[in-house]
C-alpha positions in Angstrom: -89.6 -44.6 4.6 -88.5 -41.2 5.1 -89.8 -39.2 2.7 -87.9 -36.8 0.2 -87.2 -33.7 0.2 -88.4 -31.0 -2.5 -85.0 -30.7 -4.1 -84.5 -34.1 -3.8 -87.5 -35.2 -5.8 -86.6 -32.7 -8.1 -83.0 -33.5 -9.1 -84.2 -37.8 -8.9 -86.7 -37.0 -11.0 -84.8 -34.8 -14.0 -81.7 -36.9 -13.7 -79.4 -34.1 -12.5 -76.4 -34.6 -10.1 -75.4 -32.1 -7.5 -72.0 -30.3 -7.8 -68.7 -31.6 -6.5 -68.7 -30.8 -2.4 -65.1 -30.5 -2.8 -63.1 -27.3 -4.8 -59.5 -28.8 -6.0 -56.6 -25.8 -5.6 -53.1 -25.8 -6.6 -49.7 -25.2 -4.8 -47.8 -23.2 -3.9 -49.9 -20.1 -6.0 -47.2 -17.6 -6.5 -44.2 -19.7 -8.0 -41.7 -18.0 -9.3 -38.5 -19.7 -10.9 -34.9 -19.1 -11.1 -33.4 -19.7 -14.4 -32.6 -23.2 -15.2 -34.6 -24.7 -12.7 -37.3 -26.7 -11.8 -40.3 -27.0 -9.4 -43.4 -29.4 -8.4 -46.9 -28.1 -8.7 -49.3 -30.3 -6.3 -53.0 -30.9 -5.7 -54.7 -32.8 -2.8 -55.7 -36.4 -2.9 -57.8 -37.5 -4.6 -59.4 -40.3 -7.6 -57.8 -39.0 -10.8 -56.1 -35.9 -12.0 -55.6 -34.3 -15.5 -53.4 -30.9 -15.9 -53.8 -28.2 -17.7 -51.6 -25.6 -19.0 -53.1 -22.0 -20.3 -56.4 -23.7 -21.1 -54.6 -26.8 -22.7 -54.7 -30.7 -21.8 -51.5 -31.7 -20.8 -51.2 -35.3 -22.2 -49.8 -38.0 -20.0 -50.4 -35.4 -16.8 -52.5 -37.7 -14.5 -50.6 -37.4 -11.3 -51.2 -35.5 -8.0 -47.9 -33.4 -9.0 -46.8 -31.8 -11.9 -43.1 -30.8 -13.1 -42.7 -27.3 -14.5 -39.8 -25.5 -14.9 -38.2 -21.7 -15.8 -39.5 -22.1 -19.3 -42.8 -22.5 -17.9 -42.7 -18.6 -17.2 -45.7 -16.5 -17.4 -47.6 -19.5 -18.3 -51.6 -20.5 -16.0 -52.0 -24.1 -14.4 -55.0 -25.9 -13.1 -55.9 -29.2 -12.4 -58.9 -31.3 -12.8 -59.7 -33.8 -10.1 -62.0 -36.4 -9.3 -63.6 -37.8 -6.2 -66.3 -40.5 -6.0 -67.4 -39.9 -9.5 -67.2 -36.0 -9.2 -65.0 -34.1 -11.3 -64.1 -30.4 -10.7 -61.5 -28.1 -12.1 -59.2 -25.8 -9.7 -58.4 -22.3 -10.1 -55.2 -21.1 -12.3 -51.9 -20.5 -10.8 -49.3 -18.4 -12.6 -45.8 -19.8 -12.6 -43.4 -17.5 -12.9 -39.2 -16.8 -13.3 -36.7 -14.7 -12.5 -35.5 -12.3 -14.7 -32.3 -10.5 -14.4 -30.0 -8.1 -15.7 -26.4 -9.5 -16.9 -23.7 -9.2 -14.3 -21.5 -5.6 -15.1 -19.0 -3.9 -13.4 -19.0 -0.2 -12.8 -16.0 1.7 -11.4 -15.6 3.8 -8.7 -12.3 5.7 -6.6 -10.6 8.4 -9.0 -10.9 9.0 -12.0 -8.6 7.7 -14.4 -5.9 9.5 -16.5 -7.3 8.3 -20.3 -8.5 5.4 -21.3 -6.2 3.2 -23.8 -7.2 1.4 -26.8 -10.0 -1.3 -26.0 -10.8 0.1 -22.9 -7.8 0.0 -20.5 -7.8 2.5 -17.5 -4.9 4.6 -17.2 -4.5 5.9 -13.4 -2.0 8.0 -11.5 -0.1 5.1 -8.9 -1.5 5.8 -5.3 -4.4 6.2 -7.2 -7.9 4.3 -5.0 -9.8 2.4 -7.9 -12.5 0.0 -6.9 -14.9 -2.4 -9.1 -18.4 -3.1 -7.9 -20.2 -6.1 -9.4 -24.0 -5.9 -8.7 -24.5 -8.8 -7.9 -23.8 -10.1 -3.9 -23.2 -13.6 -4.0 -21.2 -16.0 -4.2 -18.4 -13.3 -5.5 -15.3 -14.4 -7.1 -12.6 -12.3 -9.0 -10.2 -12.9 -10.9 -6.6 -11.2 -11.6 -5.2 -12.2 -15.2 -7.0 -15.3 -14.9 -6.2 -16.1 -11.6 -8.8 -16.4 -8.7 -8.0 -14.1 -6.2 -8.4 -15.6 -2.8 -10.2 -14.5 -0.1 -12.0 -11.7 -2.4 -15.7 -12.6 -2.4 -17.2 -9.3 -1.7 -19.3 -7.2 -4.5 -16.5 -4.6 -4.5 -13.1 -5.3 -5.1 -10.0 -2.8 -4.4 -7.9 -2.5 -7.3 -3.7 -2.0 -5.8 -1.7 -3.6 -9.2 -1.7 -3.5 -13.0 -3.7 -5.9 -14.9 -7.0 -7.7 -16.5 -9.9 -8.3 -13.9 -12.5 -10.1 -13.9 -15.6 -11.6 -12.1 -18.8 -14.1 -11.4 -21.4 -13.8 -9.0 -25.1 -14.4 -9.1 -28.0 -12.5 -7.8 -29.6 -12.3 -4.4 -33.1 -14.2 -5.5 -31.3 -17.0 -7.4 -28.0 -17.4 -5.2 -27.0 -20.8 -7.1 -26.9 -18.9 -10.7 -23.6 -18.1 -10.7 -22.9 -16.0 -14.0 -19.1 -14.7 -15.4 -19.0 -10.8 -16.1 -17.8 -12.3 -19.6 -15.4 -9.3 -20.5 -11.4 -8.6 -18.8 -11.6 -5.2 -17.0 -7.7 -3.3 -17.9 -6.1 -1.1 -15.3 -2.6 0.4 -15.8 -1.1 2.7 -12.5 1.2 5.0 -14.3 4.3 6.1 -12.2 4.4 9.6 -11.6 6.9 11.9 -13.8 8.9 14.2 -11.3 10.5 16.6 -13.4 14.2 17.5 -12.5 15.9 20.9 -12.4 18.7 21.8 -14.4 20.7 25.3 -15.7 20.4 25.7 -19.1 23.5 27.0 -21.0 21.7 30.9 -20.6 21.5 30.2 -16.9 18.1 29.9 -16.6 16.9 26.9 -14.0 14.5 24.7 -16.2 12.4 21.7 -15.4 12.7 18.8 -17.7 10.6 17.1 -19.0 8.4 19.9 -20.4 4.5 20.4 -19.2 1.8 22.5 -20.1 1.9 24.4 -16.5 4.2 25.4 -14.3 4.3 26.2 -10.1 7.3 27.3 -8.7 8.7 27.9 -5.5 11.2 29.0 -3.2 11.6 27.8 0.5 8.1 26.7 -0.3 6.4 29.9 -1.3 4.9 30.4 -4.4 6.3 32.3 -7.2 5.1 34.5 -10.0 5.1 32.9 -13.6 3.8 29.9 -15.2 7.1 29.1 -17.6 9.5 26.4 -18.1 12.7 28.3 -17.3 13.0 31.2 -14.5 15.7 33.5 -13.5 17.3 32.8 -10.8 17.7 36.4 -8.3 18.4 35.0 -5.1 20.1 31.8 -3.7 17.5 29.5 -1.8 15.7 25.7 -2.5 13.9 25.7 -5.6 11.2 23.7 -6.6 8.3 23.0 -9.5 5.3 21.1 -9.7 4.4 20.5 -13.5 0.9 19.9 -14.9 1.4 17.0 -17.4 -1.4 15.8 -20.0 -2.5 13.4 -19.1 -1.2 14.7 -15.7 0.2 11.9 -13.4 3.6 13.9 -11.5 4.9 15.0 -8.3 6.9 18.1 -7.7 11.0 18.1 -8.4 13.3 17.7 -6.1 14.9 20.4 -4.5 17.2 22.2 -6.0 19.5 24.6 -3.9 21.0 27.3 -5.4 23.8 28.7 -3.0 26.0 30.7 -5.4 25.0 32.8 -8.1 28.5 33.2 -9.7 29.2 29.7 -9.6 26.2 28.9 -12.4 29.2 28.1 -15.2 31.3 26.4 -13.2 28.3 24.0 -12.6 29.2 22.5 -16.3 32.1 21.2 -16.3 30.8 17.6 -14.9 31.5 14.8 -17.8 30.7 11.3 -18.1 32.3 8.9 -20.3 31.6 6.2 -22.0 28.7 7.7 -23.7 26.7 4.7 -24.2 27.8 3.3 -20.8 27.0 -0.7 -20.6 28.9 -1.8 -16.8 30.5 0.8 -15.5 30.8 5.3 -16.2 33.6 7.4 -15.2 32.5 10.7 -13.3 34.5 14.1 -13.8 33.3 15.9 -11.2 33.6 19.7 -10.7 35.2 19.3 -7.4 36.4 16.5 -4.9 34.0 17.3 -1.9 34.6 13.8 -0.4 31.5 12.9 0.8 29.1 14.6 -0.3 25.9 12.4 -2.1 24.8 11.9 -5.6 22.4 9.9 -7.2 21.4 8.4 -10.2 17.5 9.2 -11.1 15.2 7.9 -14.1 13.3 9.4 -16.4 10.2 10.0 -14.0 12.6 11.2 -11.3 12.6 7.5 -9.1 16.0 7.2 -7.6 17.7 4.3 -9.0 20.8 4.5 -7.3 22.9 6.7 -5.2 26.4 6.7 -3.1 28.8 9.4 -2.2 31.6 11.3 -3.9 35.5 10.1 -3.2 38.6 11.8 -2.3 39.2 13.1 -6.0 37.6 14.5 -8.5 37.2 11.4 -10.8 35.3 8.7 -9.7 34.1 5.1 -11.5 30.7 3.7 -10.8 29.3 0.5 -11.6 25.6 0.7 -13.6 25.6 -2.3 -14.4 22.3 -3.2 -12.1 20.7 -0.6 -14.3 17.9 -1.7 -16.9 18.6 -0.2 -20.4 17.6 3.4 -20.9 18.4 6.8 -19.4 19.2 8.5 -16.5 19.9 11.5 -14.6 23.1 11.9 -12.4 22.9 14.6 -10.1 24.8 16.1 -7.0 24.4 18.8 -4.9 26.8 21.7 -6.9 26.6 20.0 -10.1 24.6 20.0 -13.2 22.3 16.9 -13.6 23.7 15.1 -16.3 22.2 12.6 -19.0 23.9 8.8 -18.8 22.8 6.2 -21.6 22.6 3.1 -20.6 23.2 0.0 -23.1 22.4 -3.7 -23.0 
């Protein structure tokens, strides 16, 4: 018989059992979660298992694997295995999740005019406004509750009036979609052009009133930062006003080619005053020919044609929306038409 070592004698005779000659460890280590999901924790093979969870027996935990999930987060692990009668306990692992900011959407281009009421954004038309979710993937926006195809980028370019809105999720946790939850308002505002006129002084005036005033002639600046100038020599005139909130364009221009024909510029009527399908036109003159044209509030041209062989010509509104307008011809006074409906 071979005969025993020290150690061995020593542990045969107390009755002591030597420690396990294997170390149990858990995988992966580093798990962390995204929300709402689910992950396996796993062990090698071995006997028998029994989990643990921040120091506490998990009851009914007795196989190789073990199911945690996001509300596991910030929560230790370890298992306890046996082999051929030999039990030893791994080291923790942390598990882990995601944690991330709710999806919002800051703006970006120019700035707006105002903001209206429960947050709608007011900006000039032409105007570059943009939306950047920050979140990357899987982007989808919507415009008054429509999905917007072919729009799955983090920023969107805003072109027309109405309520946005958007879902993505983040780049760790690509399947958690999320919805911004809130309708983003943007309004484009048409620019006001303001139109020239002679007042009954015979002053040229822009209408509708600002709070600043640039005028010109042939394009070079004049002095004076007023409503109303004199006119001293004949030439194209023309005003840019500064409107609060300021959204415009500058006027038309307006060319003055006779200084002692400013009264005879009034004698242009209309009639019927409401007008509902058609307006009869005294003009000052015949001048076969030559152009008019019928102009909104804001200045956009709504309509135009040329002037007949007399002096009194019929013209049918009655494509025109309800509201008021500006008729205007080289020669003549603008002058205010009503329209009715």
């Amino acid at each position: 018989m071979k005969p025993l070592s020290l150690l061995s004698a020593f542990l045969f005779g107390t009755g002591l059992s030597a420690q396990c000659t294997f170390t149990p460890t858990v995988s992966p280590n580093d798990l962390i979660l995204c929300p709402f999901t689910e992950a396996l924790l796993s062990t090698g093979t071995y006997d028998a298992y029994q989990w643990y969870k921040d120091g506490e027996l998990i009851e009914g935990a007795t196989s190789q694997t073990l199911t945690v999930s996001s509300m596991d987060a910030v929560s230790s692990f370890a298992v306890e295995a046996t082999l051929n009668g030999c039990t030893e306990m791994s080291a923790e692992v942390l598990v882990d999740a995601w944690a991330f900011l709710l999806p919002f959407v800051i703006h970006a281009g120019d700035e707006p005019l105002y903001i209206e009421g429960e947050g709608v954004q007011h900006n000039c038309e032409g105007d570059t406004v943009l939306l950047i979710l920050n979140y990357s993937q899987q982007v989808r926006w919507y415009h008054n509750g429509s999905l917007i195809e072919g729009e799955s980028d983090d920023t969107l370019v805003v072109v027309q009036d109405g309520s946005y809105t958007c879902e993505g999720a983040p780049d760790e946790c690509p399947d958690f979609v999320m919805p911004l939850g809130v309708e983003v308002g943007i309004r484009f505002d048409p620019p006001v052009q303001p139109i020239l006129s002679f007042s009954n002084d015979g002053l040229l005036c822009a209408e509708p009133e600002g709070v600043a005033y640039q005028w010109y002639l042939f394009d070079a600046p004049l002095a004076g930062d007023q409503a109303c100038i004199e006119i001293a020599s004949e030439g194209s005139y023309t005003v840019a006003v500064t409107y609060d909130p300021d959204c415009s364009i500058p006027s038309a221009p307006f060319v003055v080619t006779g200084l002692g024909d400013q009264e005879e510029r009034s004698v242009i009527s209309v009639f019927p005053v409401p007008a509902k399908d058609h307006v009869t036109v005294r003009w000052n003159a015949a001048m076969e020919g030559s152009a008019w044209e019928m102009v909104d509030i804001v200045g956009r041209r709504m309509m135009d044609g040329e002037r007949g062989a007399t002096s009194e010509q019929v013209i049918d509104i009655s494509s025109l929306p309800q509201g008021r307008y500006w008729l205007r011809s080289a020669g003549e006074t603008p002058k205010l038409i009503a329209v009715m409906r």
